[in-house]
Backbone as CSV, one residue per row, in Angstrom:
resi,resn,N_x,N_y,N_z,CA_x,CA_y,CA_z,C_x,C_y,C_z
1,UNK,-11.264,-36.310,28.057,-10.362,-37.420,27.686,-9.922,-38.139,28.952
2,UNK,-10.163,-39.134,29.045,-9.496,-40.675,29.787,-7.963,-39.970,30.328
3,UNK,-7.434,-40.337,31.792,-6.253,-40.521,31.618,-5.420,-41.582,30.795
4,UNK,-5.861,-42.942,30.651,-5.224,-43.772,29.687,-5.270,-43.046,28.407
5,UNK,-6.094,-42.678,27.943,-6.446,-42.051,26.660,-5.638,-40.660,26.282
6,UNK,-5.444,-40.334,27.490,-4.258,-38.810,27.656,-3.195,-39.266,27.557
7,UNK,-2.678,-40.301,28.262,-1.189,-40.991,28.198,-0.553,-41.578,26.770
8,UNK,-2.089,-42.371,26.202,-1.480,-42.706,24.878,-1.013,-41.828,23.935
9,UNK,-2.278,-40.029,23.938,-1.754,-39.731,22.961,-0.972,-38.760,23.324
10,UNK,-0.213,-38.634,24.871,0.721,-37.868,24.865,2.087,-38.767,24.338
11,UNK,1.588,-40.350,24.448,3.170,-40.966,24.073,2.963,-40.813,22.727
12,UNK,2.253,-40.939,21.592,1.560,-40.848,20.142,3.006,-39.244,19.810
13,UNK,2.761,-38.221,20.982,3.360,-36.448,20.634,4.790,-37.214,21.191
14,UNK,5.274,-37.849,21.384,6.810,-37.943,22.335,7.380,-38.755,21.033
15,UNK,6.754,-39.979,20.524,7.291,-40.969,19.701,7.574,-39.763,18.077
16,UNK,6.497,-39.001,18.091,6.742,-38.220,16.817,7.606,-37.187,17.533
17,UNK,7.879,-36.652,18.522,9.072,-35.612,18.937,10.574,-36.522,18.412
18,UNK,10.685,-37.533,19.160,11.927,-38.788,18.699,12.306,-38.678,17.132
19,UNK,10.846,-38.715,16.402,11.601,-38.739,14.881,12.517,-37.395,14.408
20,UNK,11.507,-36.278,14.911,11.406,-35.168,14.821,13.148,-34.645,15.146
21,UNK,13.194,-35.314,16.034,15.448,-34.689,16.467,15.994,-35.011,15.931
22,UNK,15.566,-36.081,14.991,16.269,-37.114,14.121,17.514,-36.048,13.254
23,UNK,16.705,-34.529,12.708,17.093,-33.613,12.076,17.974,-32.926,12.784
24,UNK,17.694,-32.367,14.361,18.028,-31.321,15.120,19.814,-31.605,16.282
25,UNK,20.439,-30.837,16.020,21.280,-31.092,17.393,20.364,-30.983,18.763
26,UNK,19.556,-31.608,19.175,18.605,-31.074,20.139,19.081,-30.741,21.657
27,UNK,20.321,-30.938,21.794,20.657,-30.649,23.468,21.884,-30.118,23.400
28,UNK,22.515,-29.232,21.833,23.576,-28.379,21.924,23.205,-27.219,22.399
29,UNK,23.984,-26.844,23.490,24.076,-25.234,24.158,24.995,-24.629,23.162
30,UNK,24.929,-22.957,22.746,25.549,-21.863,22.620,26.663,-22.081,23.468
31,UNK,28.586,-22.149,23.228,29.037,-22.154,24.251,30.581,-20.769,23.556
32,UNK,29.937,-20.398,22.646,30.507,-19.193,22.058,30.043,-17.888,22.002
33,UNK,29.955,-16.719,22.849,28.980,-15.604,22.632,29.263,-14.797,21.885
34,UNK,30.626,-14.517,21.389,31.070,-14.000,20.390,30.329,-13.840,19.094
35,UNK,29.925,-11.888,19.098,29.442,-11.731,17.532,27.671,-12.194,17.872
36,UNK,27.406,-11.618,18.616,26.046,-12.041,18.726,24.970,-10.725,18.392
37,UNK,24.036,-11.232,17.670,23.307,-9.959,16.765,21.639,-10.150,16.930
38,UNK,20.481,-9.701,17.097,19.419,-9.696,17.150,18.767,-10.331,16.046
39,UNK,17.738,-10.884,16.691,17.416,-12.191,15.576,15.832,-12.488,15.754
40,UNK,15.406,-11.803,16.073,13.832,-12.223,16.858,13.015,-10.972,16.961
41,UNK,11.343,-11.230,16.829,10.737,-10.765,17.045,10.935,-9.985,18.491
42,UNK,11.387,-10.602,19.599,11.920,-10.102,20.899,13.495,-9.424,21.142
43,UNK,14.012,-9.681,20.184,15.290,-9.191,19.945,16.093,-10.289,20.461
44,UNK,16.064,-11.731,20.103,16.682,-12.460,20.557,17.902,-12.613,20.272
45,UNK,19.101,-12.794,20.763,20.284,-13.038,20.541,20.460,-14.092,19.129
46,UNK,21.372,-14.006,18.210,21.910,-14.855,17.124,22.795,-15.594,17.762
47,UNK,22.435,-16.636,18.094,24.060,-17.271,18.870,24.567,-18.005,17.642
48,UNK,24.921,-18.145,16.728,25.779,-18.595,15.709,26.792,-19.342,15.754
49,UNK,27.163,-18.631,17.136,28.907,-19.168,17.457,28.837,-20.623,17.278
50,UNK,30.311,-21.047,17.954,30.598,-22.495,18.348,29.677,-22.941,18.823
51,UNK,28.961,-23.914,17.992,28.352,-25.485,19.119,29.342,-26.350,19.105
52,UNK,28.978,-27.102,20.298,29.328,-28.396,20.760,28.887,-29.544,19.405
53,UNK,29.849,-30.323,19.449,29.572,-31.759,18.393,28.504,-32.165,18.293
54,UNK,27.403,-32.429,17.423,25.885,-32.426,17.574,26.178,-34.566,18.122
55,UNK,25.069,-34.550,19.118,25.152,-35.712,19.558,24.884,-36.597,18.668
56,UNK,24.628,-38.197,18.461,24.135,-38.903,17.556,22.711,-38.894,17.439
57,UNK,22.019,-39.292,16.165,20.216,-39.514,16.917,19.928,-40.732,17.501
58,UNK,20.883,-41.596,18.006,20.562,-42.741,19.129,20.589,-41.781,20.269
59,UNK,21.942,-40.858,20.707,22.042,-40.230,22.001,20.897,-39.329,22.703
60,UNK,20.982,-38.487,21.651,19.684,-37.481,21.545,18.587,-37.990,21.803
61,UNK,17.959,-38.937,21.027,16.329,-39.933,21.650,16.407,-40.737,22.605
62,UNK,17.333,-41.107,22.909,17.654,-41.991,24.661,17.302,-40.579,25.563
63,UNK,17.903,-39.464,25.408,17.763,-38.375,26.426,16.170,-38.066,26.289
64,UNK,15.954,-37.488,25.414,15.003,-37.093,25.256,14.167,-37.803,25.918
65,UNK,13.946,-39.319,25.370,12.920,-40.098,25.598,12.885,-40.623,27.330
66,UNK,14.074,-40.171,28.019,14.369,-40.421,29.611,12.951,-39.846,30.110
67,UNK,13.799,-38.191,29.654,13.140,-37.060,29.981,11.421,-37.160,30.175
68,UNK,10.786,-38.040,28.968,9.347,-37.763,28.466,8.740,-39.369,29.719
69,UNK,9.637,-40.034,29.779,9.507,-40.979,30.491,9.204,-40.641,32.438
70,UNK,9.973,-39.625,32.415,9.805,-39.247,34.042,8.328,-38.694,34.350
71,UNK,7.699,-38.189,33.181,6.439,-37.666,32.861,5.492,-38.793,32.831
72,UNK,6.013,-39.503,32.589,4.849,-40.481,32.415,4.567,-42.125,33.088
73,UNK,6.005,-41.848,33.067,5.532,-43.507,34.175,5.750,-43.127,35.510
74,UNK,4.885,-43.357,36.583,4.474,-43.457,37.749,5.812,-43.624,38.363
75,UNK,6.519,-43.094,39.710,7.662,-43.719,40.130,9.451,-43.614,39.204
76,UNK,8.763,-43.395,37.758,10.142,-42.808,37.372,11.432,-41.767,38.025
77,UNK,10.315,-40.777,38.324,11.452,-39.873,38.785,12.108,-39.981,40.445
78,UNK,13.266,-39.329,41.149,14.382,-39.637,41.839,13.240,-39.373,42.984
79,UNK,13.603,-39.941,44.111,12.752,-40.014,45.461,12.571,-38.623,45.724
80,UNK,13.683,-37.835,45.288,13.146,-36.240,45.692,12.942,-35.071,44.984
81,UNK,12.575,-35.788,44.138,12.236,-35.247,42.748,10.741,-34.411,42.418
82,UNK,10.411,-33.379,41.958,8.702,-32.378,41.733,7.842,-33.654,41.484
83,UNK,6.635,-33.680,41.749,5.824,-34.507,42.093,5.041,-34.792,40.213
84,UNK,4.440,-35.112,40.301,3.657,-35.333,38.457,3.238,-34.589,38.156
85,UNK,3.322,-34.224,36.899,2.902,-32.660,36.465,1.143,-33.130,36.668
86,UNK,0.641,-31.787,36.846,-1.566,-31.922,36.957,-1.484,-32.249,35.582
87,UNK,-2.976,-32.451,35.413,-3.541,-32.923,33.668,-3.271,-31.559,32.656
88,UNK,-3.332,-30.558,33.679,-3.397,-29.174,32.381,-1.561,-29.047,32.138
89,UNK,-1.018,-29.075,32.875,0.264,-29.238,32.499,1.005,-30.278,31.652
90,UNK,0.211,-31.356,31.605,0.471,-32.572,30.729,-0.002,-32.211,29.386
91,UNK,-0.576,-31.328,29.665,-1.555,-30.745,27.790,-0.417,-30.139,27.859
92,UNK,0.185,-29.189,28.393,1.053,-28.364,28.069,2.519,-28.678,27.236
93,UNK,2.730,-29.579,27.992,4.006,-30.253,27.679,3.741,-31.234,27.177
94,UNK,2.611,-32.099,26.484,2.332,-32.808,25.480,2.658,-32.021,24.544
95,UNK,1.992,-30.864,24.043,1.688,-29.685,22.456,3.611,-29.116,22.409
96,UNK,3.766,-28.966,23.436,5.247,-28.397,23.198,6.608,-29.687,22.881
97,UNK,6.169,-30.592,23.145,6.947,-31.772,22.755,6.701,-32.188,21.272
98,UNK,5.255,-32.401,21.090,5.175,-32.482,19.544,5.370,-31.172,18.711
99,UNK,5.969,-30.783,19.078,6.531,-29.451,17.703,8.121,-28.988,18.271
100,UNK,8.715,-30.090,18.807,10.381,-30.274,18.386,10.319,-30.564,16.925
101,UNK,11.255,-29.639,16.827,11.967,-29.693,15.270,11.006,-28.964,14.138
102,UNK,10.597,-27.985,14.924,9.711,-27.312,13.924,11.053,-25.996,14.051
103,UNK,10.661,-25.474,12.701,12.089,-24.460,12.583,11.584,-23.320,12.937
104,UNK,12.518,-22.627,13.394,12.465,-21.020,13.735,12.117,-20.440,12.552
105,UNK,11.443,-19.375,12.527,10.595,-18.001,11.904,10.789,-17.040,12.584
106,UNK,11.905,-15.912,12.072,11.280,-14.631,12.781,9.990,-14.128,12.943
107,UNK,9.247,-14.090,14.200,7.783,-13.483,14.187,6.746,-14.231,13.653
108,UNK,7.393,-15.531,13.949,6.003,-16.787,13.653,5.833,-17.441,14.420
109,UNK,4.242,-17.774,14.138,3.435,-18.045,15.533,2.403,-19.537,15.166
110,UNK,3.323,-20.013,14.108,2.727,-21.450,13.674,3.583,-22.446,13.534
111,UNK,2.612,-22.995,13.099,3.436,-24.494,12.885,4.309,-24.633,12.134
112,UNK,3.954,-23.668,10.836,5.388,-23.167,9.622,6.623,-22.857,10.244
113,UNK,6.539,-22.543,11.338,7.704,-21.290,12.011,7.528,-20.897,13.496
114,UNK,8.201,-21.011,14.305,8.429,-20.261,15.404,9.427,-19.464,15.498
115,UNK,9.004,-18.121,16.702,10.015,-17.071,17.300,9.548,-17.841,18.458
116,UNK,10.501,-16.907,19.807,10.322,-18.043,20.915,9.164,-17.616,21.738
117,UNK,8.422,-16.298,21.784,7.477,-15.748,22.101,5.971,-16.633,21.035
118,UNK,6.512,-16.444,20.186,5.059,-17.300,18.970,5.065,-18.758,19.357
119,UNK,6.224,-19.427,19.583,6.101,-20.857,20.287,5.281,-20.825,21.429
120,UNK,5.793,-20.315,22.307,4.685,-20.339,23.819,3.226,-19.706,23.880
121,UNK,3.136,-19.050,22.646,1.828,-19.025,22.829,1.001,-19.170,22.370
122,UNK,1.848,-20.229,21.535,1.102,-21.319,20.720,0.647,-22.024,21.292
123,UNK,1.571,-23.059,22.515,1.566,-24.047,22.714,0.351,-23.903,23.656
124,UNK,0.369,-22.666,24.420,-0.644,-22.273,26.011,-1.601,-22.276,25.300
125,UNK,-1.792,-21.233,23.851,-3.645,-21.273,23.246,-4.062,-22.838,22.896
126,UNK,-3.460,-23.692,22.316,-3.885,-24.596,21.788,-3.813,-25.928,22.911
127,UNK,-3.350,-26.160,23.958,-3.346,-26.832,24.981,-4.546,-26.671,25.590
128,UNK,-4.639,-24.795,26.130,-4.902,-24.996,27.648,-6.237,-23.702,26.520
129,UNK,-6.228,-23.138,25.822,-7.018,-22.038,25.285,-6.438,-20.815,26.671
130,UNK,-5.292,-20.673,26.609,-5.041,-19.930,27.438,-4.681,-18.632,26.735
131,UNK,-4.451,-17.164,26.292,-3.896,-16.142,25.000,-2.882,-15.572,26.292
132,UNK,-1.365,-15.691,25.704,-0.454,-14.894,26.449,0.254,-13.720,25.917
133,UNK,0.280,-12.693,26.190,0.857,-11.727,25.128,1.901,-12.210,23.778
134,UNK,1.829,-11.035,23.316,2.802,-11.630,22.072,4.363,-11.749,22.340
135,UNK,4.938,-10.888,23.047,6.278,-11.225,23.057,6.743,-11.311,24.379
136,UNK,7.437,-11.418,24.433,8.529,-12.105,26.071,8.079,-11.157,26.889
137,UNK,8.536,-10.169,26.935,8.778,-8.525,27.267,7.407,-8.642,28.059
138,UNK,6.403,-8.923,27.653,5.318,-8.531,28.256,4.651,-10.286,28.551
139,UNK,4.911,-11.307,28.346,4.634,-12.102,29.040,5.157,-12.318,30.237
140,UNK,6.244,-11.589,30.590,7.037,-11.936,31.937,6.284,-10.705,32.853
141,UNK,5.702,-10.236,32.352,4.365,-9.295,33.920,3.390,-10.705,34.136
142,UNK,3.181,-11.447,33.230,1.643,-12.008,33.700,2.415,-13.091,34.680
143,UNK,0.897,-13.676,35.237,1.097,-14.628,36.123,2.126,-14.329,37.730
144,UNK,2.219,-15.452,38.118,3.089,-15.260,39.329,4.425,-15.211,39.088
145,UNK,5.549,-14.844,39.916,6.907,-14.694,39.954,7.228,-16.399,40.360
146,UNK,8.348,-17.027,39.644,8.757,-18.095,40.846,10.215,-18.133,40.466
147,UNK,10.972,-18.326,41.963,12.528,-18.532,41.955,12.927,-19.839,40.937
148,UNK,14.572,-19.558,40.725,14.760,-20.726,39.946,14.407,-21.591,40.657
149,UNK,15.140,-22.194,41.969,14.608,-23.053,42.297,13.434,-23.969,42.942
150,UNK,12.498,-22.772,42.524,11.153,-23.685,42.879,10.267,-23.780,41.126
151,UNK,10.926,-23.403,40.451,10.627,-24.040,38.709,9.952,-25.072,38.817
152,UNK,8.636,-25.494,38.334,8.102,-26.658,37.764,7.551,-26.469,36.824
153,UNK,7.602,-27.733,36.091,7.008,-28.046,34.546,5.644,-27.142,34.099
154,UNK,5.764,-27.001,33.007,4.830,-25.435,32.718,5.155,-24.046,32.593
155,UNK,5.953,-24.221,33.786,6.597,-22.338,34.115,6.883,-21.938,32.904
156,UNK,6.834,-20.621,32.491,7.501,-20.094,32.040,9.133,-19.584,32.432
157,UNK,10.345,-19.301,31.135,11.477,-19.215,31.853,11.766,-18.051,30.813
158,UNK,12.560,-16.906,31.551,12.549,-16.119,30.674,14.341,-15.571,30.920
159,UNK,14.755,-14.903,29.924,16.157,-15.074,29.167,16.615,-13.563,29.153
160,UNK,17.526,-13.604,29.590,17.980,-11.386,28.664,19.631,-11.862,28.135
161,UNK,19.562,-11.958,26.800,20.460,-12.134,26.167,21.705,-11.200,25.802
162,UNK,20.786,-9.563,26.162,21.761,-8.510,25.658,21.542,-7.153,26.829
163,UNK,21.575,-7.734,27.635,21.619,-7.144,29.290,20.893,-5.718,29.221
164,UNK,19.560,-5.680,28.647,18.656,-5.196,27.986,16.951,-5.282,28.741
165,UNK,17.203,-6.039,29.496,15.698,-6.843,30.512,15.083,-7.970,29.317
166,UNK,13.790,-8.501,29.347,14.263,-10.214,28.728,14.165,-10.036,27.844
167,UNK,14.527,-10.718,26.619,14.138,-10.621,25.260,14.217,-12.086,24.848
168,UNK,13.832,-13.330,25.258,14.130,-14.521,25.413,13.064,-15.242,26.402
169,UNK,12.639,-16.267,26.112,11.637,-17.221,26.569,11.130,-18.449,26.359
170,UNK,11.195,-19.559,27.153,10.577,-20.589,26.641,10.004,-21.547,28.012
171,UNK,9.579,-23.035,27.917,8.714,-23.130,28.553,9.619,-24.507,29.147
172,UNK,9.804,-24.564,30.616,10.132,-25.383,31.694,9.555,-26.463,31.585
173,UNK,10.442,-27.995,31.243,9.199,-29.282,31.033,10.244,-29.948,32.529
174,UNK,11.082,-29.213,33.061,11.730,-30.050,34.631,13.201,-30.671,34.124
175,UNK,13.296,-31.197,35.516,14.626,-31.758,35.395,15.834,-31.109,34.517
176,UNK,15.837,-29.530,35.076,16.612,-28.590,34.864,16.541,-28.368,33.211
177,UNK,15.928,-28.495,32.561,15.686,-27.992,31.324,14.470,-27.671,30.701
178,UNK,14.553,-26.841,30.012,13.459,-26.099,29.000,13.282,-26.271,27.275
179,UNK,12.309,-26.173,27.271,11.749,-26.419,25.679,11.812,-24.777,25.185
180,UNK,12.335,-24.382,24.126,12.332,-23.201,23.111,12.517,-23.071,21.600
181,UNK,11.970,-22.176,20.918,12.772,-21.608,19.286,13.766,-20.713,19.720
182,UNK,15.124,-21.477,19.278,16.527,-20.959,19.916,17.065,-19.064,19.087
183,UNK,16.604,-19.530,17.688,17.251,-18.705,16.723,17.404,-18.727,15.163
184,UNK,16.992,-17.813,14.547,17.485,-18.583,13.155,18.736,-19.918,12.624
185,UNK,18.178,-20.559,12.151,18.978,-21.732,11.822,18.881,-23.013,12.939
186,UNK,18.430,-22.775,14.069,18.180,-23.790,14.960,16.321,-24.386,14.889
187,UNK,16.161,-25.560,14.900,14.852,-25.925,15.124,14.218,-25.438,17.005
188,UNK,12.940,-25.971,16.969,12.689,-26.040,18.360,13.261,-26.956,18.895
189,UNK,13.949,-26.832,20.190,14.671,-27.715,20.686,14.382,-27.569,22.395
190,UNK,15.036,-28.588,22.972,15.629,-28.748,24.211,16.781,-28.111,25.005
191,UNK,16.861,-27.659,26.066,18.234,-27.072,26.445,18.175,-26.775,27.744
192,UNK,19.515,-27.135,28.456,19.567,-26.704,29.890,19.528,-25.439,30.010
193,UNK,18.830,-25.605,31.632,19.020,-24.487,32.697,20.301,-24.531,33.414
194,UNK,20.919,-25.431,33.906,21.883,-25.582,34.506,22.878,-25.820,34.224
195,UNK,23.318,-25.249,33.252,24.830,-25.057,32.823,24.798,-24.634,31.682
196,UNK,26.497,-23.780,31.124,26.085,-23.979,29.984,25.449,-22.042,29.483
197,UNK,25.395,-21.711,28.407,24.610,-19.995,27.495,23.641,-19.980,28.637
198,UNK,22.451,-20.763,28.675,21.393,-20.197,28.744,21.048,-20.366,30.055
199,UNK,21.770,-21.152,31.187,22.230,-20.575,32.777,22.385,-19.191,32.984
200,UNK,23.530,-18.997,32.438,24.207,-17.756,32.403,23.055,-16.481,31.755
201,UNK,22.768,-16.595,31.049,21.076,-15.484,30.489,19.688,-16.016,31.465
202,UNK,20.012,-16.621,31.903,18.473,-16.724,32.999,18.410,-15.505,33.894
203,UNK,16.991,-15.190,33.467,16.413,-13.901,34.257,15.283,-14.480,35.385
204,UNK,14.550,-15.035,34.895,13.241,-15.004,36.048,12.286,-16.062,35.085
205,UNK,11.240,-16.965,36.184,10.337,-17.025,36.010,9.075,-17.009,36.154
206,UNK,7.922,-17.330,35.560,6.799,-17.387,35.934,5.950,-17.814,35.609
207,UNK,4.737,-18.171,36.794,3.959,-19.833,36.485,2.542,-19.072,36.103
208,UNK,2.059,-19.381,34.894,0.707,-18.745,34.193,-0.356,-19.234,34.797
209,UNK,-1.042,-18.377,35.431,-2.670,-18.363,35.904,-3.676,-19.306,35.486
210,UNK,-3.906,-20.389,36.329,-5.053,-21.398,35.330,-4.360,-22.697,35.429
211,UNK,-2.838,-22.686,35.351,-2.569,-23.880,35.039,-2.098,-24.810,36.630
């Protein structure tokens, strides 16, 4: 495929992500931990608690669509800002953008349903034909180690919700936030690294072999 031809139909996966939040609070953090119960194929935390006021869907697709924008137009991002994601990383974070607002499934690994382990390795087989283990736990051996702050788009980011080692995971698209299936009752969504539940549960990441 063409880079023009890559660009269109990664904007084709961004314009259907936009409709797609239409449904979702897509950039509410967990800011209640209280009462939190296992919920996942990985044993992911139930965050249930208090969210924050769900934004509007004007607010939400302005962000979003910033975000998908730094990806794609040339010069968007800040003078000192990670450089353009490669082409295999653009598959990556194309497939994981078009399946915002697909709902959580305990222990599903489709399009019906995601857990946050069945999301990522969804998104890696069908992008890149890459197979990453099935759950967190054991995707965080593969590949290389990288500090938070040398994170770029692709990485994997992995989570320990119940001070347990990780049970939590999802996939780094930059500019301090990550793409995941949060929990029962939440769709796939968006959510910071840098501030905020899922700061505070950051364990480690790591950048998968190939890409």
């Amino acid at each position: 495929m063409t880079g023009k031809n890559f660009n269109r139909s990664f904007t084709r996966a961004a314009l259907a992500a936009l409709l797609a939040l239409a449904a979702i609070p897509a950039f509410a953090d967990p800011v209640n931990t209280a009462g939190l119960a296992a919920d996942s194929a990985d044993g992911v935390a139930d965050t249930r608690a208090a969210l924050p006021e769900s934004k509007s869907l004007s607010d939400r697709a302005l962000m979003l669509a910033s975000d998908i924008n730094r990806f794609l137009v040339p010069g968007a991002r800040q003078a000192n800002a990670a450089p353009q994601p490669s082409g295999r990383v653009q598959s990556v974070l194309s497939r994981a953008f078009a399946l915002l607002g697909t709902p959580y499934r305990w222990g599903g690994t489709s399009t019906d349903g995601f857990d946050c382990s069945g999301l990522v390795g969804y998104v890696f087989r069908n992008s890149l034909g890459i197979e990453l283990p099935r759950v967190s736990r054991e995707m965080a051996r593969t590949g290389e180690q990288v500090e938070r702050a040398q994170l770029t788009a692709g990485d994997l980011v992995f989570f320990s919700t119940k001070s347990h080692g990780v049970d939590h995971v999802g996939i780094y698209i930059g500019e301090g936030k990550f793409l995941h299936a949060p929990r029962t009752g939440r769709d796939v969504t968006v959510s910071s690294l840098e501030s905020g539940y899922w700061s505070q549960k950051f364990l480690l990441g790591r950048r998968v072999a190939g890409i």
